[in-house]
SEPALUM-655284 format. One record per residue (C-alpha): residue in one letter; x, y, z; residue number from 0. Coordinates in nm, 4 decimals, decimal comma. Layout:
+------+----------+----------+----------+-----+
! rest !     east !    north !       up !  nr !
+------+----------+----------+----------+-----+
!    A !        X !        Y !        Z ! NUM !
...
+------+----------+----------+----------+-----+
END
This chain:
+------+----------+----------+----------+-----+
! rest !     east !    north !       up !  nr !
+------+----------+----------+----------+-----+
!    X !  -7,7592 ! -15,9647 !   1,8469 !   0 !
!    X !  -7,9116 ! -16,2580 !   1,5961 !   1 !
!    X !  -8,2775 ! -16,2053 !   1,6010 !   2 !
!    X !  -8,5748 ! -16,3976 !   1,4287 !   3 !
!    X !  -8,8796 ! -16,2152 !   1,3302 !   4 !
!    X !  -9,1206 ! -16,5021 !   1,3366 !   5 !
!    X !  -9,4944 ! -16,3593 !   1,1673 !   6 !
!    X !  -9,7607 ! -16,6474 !   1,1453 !   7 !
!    X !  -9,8985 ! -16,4934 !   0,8362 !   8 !
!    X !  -9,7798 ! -16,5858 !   0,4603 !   9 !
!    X !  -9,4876 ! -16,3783 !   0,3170 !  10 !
!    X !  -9,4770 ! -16,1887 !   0,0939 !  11 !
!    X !  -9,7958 ! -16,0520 !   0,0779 !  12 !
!    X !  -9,9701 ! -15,7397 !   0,0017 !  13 !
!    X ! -10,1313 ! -15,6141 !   0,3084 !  14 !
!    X !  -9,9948 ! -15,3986 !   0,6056 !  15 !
!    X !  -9,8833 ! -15,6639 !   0,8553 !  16 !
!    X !  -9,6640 ! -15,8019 !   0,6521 !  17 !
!    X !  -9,5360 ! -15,4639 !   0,4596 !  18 !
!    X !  -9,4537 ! -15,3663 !   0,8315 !  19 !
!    X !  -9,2597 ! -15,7185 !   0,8755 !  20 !
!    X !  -9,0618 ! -15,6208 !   0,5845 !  21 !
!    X !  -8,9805 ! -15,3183 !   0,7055 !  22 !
!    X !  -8,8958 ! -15,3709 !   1,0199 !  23 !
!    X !  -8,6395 ! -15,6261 !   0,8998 !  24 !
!    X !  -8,4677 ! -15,4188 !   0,6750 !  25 !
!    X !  -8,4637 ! -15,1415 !   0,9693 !  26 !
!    X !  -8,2974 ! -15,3945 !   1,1886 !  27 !
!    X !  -8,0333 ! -15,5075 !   0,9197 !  28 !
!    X !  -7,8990 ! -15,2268 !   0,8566 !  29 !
!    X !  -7,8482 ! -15,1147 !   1,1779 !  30 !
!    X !  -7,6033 ! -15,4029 !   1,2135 !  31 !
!    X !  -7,8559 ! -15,6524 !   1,3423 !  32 !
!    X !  -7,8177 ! -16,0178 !   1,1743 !  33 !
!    X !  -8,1930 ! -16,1329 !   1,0663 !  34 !
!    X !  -8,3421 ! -16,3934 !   0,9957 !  35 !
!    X !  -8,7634 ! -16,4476 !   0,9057 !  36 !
!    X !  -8,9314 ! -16,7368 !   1,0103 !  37 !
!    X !  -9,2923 ! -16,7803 !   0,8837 !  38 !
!    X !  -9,5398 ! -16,9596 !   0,7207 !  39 !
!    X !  -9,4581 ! -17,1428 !   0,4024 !  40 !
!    X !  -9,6933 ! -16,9500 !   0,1296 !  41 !
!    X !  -9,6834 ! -16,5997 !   0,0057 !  42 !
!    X !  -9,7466 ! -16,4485 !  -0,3308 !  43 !
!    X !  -9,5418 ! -16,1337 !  -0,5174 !  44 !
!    X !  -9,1789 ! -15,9762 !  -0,4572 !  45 !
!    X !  -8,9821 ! -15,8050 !  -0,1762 !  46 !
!    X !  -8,6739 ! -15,6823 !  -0,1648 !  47 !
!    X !  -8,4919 ! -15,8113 !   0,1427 !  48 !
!    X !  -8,1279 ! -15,8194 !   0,0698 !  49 !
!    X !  -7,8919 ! -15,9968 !   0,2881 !  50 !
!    X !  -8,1783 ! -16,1120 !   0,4849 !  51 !
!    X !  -8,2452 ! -16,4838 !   0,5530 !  52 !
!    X !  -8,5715 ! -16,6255 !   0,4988 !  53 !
!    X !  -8,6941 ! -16,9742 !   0,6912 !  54 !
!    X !  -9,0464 ! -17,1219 !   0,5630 !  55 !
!    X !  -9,2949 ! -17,3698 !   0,7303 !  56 !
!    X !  -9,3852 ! -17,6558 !   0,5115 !  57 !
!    X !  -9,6020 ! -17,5187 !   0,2908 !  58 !
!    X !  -9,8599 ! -17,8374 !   0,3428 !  59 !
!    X !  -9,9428 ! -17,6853 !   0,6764 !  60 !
!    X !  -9,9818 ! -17,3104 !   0,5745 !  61 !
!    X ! -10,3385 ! -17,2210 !   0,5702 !  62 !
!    X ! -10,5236 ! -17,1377 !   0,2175 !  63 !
!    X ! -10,5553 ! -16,7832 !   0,1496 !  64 !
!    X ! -10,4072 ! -16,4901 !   0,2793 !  65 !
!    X ! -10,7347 ! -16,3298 !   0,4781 !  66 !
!    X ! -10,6402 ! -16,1983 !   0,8633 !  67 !
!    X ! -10,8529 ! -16,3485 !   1,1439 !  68 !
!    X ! -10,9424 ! -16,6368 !   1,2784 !  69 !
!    X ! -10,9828 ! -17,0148 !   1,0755 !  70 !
!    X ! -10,9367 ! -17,3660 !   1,1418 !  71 !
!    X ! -10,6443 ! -17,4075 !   0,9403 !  72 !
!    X ! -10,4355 ! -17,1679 !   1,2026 !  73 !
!    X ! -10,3810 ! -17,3846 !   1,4739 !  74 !
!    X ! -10,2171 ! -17,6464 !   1,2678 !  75 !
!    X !  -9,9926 ! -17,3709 !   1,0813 !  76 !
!    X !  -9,8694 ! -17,2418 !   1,4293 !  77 !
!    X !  -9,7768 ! -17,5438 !   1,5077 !  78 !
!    X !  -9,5119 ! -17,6195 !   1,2147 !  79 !
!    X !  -9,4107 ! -17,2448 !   1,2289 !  80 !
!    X !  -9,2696 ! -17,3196 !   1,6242 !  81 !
!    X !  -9,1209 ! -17,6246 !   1,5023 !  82 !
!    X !  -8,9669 ! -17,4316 !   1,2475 !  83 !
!    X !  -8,8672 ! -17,1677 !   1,4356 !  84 !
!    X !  -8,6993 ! -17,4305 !   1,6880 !  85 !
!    X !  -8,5680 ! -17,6005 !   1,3998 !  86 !
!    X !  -8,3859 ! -17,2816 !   1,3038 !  87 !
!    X !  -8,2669 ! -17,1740 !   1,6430 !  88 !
!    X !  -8,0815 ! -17,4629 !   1,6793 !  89 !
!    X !  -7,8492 ! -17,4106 !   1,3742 !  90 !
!    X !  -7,7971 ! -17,0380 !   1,4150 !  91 !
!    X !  -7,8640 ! -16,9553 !   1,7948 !  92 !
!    X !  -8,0778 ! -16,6261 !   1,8298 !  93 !
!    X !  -8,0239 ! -16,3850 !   2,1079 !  94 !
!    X !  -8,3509 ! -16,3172 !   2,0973 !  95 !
!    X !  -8,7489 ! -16,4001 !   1,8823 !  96 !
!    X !  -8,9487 ! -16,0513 !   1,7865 !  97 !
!    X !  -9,2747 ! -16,2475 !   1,7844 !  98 !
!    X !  -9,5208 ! -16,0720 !   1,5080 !  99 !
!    X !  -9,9017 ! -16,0829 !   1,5808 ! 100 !
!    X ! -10,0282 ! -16,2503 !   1,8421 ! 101 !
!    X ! -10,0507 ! -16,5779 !   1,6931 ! 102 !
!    X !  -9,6760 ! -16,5631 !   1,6303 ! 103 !
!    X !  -9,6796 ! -16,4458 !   2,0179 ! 104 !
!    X !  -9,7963 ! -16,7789 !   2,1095 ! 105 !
!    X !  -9,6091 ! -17,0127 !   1,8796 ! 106 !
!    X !  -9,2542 ! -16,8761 !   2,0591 ! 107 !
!    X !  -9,3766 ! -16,8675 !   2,3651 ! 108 !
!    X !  -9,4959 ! -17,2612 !   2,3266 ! 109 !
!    X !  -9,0635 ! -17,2975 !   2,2431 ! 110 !
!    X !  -8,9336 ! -17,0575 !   2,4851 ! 111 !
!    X !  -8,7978 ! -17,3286 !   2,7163 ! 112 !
!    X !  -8,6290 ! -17,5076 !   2,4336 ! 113 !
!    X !  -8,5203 ! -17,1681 !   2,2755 ! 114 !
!    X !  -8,3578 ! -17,0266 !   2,6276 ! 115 !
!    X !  -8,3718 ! -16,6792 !   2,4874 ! 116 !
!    X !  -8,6521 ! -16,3748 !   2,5110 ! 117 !
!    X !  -8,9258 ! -16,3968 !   2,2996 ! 118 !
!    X !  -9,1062 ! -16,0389 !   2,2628 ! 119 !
!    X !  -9,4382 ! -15,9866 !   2,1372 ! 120 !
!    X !  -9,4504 ! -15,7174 !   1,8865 ! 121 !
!    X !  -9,8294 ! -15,6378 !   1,9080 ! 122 !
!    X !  -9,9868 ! -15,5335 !   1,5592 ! 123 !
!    X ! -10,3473 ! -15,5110 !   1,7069 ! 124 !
!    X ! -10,5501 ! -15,5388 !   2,0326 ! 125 !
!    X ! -10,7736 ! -15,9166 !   2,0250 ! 126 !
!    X ! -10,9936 ! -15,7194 !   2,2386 ! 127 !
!    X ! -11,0993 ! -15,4899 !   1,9218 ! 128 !
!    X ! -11,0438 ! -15,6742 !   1,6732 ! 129 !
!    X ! -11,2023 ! -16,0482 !   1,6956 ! 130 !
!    X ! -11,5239 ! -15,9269 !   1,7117 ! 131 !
!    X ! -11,4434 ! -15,7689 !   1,3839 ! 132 !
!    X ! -11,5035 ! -16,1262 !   1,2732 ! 133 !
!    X ! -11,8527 ! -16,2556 !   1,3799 ! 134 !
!    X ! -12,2122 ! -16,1651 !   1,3969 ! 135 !
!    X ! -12,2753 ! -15,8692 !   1,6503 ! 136 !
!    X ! -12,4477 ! -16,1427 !   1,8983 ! 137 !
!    X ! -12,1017 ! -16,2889 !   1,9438 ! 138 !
!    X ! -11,9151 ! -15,9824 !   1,9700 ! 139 !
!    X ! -11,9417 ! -15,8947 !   2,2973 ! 140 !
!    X ! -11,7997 ! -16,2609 !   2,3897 ! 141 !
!    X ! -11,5341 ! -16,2105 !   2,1955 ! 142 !
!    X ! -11,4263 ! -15,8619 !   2,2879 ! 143 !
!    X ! -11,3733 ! -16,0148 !   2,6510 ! 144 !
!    X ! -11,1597 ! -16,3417 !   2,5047 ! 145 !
!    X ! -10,9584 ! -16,1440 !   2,3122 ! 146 !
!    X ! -10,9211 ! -15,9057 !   2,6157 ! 147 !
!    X ! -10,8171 ! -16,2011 !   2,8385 ! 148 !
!    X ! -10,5875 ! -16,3186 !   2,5802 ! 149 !
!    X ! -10,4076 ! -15,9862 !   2,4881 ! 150 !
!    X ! -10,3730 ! -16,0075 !   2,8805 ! 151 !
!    X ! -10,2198 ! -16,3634 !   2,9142 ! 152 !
!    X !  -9,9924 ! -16,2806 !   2,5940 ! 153 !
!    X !  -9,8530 ! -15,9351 !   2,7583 ! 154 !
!    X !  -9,7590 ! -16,1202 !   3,0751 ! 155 !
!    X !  -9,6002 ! -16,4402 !   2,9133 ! 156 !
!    X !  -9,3874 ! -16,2198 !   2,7012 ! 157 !
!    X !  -9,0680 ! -16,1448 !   2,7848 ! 158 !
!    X !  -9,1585 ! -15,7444 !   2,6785 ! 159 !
!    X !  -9,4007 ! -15,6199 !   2,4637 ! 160 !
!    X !  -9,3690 ! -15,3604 !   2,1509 ! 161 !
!    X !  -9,6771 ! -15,1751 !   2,1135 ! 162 !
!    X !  -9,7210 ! -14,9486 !   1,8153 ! 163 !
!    X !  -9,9746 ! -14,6900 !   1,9862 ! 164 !
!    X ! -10,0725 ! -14,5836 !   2,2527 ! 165 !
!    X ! -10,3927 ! -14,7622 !   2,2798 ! 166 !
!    X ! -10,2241 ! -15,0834 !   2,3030 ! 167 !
!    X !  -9,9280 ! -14,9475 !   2,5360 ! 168 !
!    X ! -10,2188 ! -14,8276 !   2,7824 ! 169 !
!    X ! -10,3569 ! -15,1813 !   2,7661 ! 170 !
!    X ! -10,0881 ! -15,4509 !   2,7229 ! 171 !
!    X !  -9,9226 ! -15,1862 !   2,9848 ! 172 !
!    X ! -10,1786 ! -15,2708 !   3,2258 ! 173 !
!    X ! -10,0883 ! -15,6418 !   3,2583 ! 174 !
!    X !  -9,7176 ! -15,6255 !   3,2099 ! 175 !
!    X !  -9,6032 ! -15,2824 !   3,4099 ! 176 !
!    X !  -9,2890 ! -15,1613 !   3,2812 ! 177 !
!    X !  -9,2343 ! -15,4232 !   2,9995 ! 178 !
!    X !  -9,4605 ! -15,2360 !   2,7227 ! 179 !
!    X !  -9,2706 ! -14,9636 !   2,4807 ! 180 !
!    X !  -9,3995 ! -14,7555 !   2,2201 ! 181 !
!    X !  -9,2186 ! -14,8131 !   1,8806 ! 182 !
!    X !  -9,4378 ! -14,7638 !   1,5675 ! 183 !
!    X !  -9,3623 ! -14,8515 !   1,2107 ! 184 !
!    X !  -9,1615 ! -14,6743 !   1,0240 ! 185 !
!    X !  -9,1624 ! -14,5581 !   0,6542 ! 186 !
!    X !  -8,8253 ! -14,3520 !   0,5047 ! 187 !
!    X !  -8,9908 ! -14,0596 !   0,2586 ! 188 !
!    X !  -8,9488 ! -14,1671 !  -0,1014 ! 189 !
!    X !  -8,9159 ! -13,9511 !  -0,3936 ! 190 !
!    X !  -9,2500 ! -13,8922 !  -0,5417 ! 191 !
!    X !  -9,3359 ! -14,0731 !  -0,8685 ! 192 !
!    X !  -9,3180 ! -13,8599 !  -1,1774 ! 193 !
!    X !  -9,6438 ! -13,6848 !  -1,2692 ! 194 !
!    X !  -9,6709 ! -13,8186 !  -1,5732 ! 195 !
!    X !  -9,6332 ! -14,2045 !  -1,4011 ! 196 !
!    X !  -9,9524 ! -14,0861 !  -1,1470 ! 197 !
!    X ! -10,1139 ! -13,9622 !  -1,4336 ! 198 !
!    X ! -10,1426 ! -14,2619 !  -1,6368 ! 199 !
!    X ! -10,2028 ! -14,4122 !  -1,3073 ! 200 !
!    X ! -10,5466 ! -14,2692 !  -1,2371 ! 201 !
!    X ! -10,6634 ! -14,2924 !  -1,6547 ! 202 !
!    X ! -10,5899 ! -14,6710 !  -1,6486 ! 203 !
!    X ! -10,9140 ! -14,6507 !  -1,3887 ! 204 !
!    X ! -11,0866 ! -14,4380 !  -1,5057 ! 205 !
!    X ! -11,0269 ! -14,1601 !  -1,2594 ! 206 !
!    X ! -10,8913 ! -13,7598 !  -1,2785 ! 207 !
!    X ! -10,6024 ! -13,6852 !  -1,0414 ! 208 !
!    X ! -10,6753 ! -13,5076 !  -0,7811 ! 209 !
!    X ! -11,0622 ! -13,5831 !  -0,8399 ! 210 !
!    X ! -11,1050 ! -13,8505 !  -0,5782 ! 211 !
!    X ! -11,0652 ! -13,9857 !  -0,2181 ! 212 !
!    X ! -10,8684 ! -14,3051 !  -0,1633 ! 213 !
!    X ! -10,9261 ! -14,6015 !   0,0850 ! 214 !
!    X ! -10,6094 ! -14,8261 !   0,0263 ! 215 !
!    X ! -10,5986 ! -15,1941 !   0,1660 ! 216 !
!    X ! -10,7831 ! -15,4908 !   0,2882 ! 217 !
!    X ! -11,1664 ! -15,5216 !   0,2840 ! 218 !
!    X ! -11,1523 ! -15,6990 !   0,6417 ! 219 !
!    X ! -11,5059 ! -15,5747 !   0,8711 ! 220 !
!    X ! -11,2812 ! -15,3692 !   1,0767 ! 221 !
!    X ! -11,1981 ! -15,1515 !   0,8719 ! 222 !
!    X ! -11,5369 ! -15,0234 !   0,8553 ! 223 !
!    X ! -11,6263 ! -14,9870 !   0,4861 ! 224 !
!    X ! -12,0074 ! -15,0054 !   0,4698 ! 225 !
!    X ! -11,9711 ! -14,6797 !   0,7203 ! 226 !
!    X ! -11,7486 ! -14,5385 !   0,4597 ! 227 !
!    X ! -12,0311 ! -14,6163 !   0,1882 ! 228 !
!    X ! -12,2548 ! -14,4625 !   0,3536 ! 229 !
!    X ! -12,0724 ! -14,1724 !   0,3553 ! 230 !
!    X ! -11,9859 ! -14,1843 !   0,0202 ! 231 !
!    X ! -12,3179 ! -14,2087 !  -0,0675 ! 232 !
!    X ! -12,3990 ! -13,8093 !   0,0668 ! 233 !
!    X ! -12,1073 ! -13,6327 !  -0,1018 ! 234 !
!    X ! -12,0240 ! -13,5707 !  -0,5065 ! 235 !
!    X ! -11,6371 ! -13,6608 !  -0,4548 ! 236 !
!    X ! -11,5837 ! -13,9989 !  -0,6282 ! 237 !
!    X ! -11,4429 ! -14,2498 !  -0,3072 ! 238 !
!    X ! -11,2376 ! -14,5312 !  -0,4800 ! 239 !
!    X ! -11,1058 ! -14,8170 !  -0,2547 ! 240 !
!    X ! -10,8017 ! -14,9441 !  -0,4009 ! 241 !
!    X ! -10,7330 ! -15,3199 !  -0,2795 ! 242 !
!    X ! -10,5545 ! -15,6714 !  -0,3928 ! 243 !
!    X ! -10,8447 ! -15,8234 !  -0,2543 ! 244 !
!    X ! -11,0981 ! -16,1067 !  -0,5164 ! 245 !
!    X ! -11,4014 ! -15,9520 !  -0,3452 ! 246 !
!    X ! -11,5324 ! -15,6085 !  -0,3932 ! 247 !
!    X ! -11,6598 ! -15,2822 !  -0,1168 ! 248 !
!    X ! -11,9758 ! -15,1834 !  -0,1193 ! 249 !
!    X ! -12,1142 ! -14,9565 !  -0,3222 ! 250 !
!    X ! -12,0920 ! -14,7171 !  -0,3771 ! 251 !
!    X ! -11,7196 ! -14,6917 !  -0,3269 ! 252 !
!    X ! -11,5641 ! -14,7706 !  -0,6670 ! 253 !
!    X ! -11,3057 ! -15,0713 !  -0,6565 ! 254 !
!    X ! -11,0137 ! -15,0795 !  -0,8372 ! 255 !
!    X ! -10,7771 ! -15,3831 !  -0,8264 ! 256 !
!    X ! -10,4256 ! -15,3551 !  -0,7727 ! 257 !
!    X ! -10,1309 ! -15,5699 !  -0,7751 ! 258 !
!    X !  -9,8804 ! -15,4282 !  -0,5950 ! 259 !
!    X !  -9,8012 ! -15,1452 !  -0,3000 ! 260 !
!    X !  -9,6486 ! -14,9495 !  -0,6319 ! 261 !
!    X !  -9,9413 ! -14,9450 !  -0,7929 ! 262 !
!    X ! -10,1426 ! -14,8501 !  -0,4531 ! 263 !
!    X !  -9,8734 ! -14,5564 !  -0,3875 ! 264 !
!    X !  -9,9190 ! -14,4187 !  -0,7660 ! 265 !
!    X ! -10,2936 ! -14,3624 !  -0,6721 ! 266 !
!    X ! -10,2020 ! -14,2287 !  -0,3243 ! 267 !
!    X ! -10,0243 ! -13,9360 !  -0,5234 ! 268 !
!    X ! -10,3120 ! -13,9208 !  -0,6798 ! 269 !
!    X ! -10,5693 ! -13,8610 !  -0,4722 ! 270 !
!    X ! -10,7567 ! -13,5827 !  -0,3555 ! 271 !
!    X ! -10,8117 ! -13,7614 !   0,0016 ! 272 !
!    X ! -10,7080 ! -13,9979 !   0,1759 ! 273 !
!    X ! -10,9377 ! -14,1694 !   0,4230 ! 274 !
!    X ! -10,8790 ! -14,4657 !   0,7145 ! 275 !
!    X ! -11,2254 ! -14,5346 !   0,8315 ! 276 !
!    X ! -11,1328 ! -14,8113 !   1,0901 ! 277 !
!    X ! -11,1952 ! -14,7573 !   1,4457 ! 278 !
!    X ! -11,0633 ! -15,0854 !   1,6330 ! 279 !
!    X ! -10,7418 ! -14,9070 !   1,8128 ! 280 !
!    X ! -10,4401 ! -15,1051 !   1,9343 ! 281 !
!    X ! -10,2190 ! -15,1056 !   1,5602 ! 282 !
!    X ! -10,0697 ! -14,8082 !   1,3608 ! 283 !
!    X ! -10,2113 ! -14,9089 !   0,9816 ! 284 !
!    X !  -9,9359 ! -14,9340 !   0,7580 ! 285 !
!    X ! -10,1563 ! -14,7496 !   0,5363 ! 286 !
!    X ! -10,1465 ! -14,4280 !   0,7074 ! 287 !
!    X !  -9,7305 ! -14,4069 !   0,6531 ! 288 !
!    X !  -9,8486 ! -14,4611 !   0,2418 ! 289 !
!    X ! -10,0618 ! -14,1790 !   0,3219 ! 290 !
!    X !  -9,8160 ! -13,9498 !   0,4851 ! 291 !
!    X !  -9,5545 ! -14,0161 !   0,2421 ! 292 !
!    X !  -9,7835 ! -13,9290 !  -0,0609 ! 293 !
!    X !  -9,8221 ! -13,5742 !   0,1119 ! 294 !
!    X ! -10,2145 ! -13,6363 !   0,0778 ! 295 !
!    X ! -10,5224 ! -13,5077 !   0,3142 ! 296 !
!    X ! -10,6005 ! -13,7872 !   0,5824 ! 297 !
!    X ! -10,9255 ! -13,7887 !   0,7437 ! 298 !
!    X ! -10,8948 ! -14,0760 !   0,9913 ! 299 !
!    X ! -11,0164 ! -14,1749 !   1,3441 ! 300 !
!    X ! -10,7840 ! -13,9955 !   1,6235 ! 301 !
!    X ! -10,7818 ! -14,3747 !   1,7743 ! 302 !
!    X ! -10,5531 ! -14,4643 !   1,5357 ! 303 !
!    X ! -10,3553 ! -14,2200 !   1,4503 ! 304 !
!    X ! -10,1244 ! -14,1150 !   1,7288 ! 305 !
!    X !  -9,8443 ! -13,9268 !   1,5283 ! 306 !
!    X ! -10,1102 ! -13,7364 !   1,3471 ! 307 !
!    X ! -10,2962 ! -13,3718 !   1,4977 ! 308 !
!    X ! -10,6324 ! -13,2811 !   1,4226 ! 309 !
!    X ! -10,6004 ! -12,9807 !   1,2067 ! 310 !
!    X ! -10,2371 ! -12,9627 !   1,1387 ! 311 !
!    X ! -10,1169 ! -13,2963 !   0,9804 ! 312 !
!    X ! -10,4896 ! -13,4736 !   0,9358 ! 313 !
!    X ! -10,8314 ! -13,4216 !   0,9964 ! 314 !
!    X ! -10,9502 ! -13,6556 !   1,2847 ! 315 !
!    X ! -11,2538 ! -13,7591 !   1,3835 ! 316 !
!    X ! -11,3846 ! -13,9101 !   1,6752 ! 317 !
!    X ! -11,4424 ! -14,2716 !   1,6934 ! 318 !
!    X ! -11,8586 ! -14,1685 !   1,7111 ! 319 !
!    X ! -11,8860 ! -14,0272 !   1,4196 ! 320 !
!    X ! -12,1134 ! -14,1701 !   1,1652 ! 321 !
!    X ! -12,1290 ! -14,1350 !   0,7762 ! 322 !
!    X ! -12,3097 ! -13,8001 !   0,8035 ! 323 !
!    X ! -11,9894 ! -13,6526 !   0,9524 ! 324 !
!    X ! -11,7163 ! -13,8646 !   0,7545 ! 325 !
!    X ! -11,9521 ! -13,7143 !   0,4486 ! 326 !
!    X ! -11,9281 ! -13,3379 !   0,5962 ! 327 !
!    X ! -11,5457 ! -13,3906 !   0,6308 ! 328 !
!    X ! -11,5190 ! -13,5348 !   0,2965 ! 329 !
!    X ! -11,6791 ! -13,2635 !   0,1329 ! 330 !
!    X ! -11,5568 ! -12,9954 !   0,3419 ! 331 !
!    X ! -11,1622 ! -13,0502 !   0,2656 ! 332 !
!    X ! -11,2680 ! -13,1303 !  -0,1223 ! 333 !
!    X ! -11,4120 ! -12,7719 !  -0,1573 ! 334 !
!    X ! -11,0757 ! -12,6483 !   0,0438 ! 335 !
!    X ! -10,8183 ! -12,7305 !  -0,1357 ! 336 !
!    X ! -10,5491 ! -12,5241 !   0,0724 ! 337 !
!    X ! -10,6242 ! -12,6363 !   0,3704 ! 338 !
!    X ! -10,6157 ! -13,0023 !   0,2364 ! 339 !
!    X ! -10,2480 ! -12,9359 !   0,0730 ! 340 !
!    X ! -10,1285 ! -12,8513 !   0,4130 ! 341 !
!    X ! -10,2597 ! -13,0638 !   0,5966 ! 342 !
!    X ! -10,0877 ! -13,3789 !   0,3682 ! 343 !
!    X !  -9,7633 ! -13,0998 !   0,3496 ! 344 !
!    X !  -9,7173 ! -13,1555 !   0,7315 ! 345 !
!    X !  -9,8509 ! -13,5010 !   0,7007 ! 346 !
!    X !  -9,4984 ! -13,5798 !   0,4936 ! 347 !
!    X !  -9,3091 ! -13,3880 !   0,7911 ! 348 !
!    X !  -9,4495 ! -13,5578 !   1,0355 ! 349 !
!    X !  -9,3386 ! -13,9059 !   0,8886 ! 350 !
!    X !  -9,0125 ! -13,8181 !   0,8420 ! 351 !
!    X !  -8,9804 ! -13,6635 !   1,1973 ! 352 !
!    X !  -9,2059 ! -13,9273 !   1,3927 ! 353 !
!    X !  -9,1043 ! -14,2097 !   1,1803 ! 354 !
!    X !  -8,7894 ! -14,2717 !   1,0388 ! 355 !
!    X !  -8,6744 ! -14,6047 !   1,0320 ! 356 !
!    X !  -8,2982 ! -14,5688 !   1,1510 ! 357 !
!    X !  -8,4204 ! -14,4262 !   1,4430 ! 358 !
!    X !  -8,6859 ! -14,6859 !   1,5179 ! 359 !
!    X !  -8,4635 ! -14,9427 !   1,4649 ! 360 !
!    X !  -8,1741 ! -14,7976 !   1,7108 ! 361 !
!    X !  -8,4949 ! -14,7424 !   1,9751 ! 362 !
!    X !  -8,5567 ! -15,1851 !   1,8904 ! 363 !
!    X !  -8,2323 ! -15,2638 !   1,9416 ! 364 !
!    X !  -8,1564 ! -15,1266 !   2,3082 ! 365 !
!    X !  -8,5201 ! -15,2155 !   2,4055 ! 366 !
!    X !  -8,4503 ! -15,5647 !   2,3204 ! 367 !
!    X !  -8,0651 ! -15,5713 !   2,4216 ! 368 !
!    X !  -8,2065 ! -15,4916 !   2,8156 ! 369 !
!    X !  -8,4007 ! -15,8039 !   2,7896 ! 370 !
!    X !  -8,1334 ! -16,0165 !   2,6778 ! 371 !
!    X !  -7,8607 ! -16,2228 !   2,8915 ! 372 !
!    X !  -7,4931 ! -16,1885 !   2,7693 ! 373 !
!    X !  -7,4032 ! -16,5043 !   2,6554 ! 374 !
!    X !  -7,1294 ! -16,7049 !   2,8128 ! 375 !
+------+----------+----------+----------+-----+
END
């Protein structure tokens, strides 16, 4: 099968959606699946995608910025990226469009007539969760029931649906019986950088290894930050938020800048904790998988972390609890530092079991190949 991954989103870029675009191509690739990526025309830093084709939007109509959510630019950029997509589908013929995001959802499904071939949504979030992530609590009832319509609509347009937990299987499941699975990103266990490498890592900010918890990523309102600094506020353990983002967190989490996932994953090894403070289910956060792989403590919301059990692989809490329990947990695994190197210990495991990319990728492949008509 030819397959497009089409992701309305710039690429490259560093942030999760995108790292899990990536990944997922590669997956797909070498499995013997001919791929090509269709998205938006601006992106900033390197990827290695060998052997993969990349097809770009005009870049006049790619919105400024690389911030998630919501902006007037976005309907505009969709637009180009289906007529690129289109564009591209004519000269190579896909069997099939693995339509990232649900913005991407809706640009192939505008096409689908003209493309004559499936278009499946690959969901990296639940609109029902997250829009109201991105207005004034007044709104955000309002826009937890649009984006719960829309999720909806999307799920039964599609041609399937991969969900990547089971938050969003439950709910995109719902309005599209028997067309939802279950894939989630996958992440192949690297070897760990050299002490030394971590080392110099952590002094370049400033920080002792294994003297701090980590936040890595974006510093979108989803994610729940000022919770986290509130939490950080109660306990002695230094809580650094490591991000690409201009902006800073709130204090007092500590923000470092850095440029690249390498950089991110050299603090990861570093870290004491690891913490994913988000509650908005329906994704699987990139993140965690940098977590996992860096064998670190996670303390994380059960919501969103389906591969992961409380006590054994992570510390979860529920999606209630406030900063005076993120604090307790915080401070609890610092002052146990066995029970935090198992729980990252079987944290690794469980990526390589739960997620390993060949086997993902094998597990795309025949979900996809049911939906698509030989050709003739």
């Amino acid at each position: 099968m030819r397959l497009a991954l089409l992701g309305a989103f710039p690429f490259p870029s560093p942030q999760g959606s995108q790292a899990y675009f990536a990944a997922q191509a590669r997956a797909l690739r070498a499995a013997g699946a001919p791929v090509t990526l269709v998205c938006y025309g601006s992106g900033a830093g390197g990827v290695e995608l060998a052997g993969i084709e990349i097809v770009r939007a005009p870049r006049a109509f790619a919105p400024r910025g690389a911030r998630s959510g919501p902006s007037a630019a976005k309907p505009l950029a969709d637009a180009a990226l289906a007529a690129t997509l289109l564009a591209a589908h004519r000269r190579r013929r896909f069997d099939a469009v693995l339509a990232h995001n649900a913005e991407a959802a809706a640009a192939g499904l505008a096409v689908r007539p003209l493309l004559r071939c499936p278009v499946i949504y690959v969901a990296h979030t639940l609109l029902g969760r997250e829009l109201e992530s991105y207005a004034p609590a007044p709104l955000a009832a309002a826009l937890r029931a649009l984006g719960t319509r829309l999720d909806a609509l999307l799920a039964r347009r599609a041609d399937a649906v991969v969900s990547l937990s089971r938050s969003a299987e439950r709910a995109l499941g719902a309005a599209a019986p028997g067309r939802v699975a279950r894939i989630p990103p996958g992440l192949a266990p690297a070897a760990p950088p050299d002490p030394a490498v971590v080392t110099t890592a952590c002094r370049r900010h400033g920080l002792a290894p294994g003297g701090f918890a980590l936040y890595a990523g974006n510093l979108d309102g989803y994610q729940e930050l000022a919770m986290l600094a509130a939490a950080a506020a109660r306990v002695e353990l230094p809580v650094v938020v490591a991000t690409h983002a201009a902006t800073s967190a709130p204090t007092p989490l500590r923000t470092v800048r850095v440029g690249d996932a390498d950089a991110a994953r050299r603090l990861a090894f570093g870290a004491a904790l690891a913490l994913l403070p988000r509650r908005a289910p329906g994704g699987f956060p990139v993140k965690l998988l940098n977590y996992m792989e860096a064998g670190c403590a996670i303390l994380a919301r059960a919501s969103v972390a389906d591969t992961l059990e409380h006590g054994r692989s992570a510390w979860l809490l529920a999606d209630g609890a406030g900063p005076e329990d993120w604090a307790k947990a915080i401070a609890g695994l610092a002052a146990d530092r066995a029970k935090a190197a198992g729980l990252g210990a079987e944290a690794r495991r469980t990526l390589a079991r739960e997620h390993d990319p060949a086997a993902l990728a094998k597990r795309t492949l025949d979900f996809v190949a049911g939906r698509v008509r030989p050709r003739r």
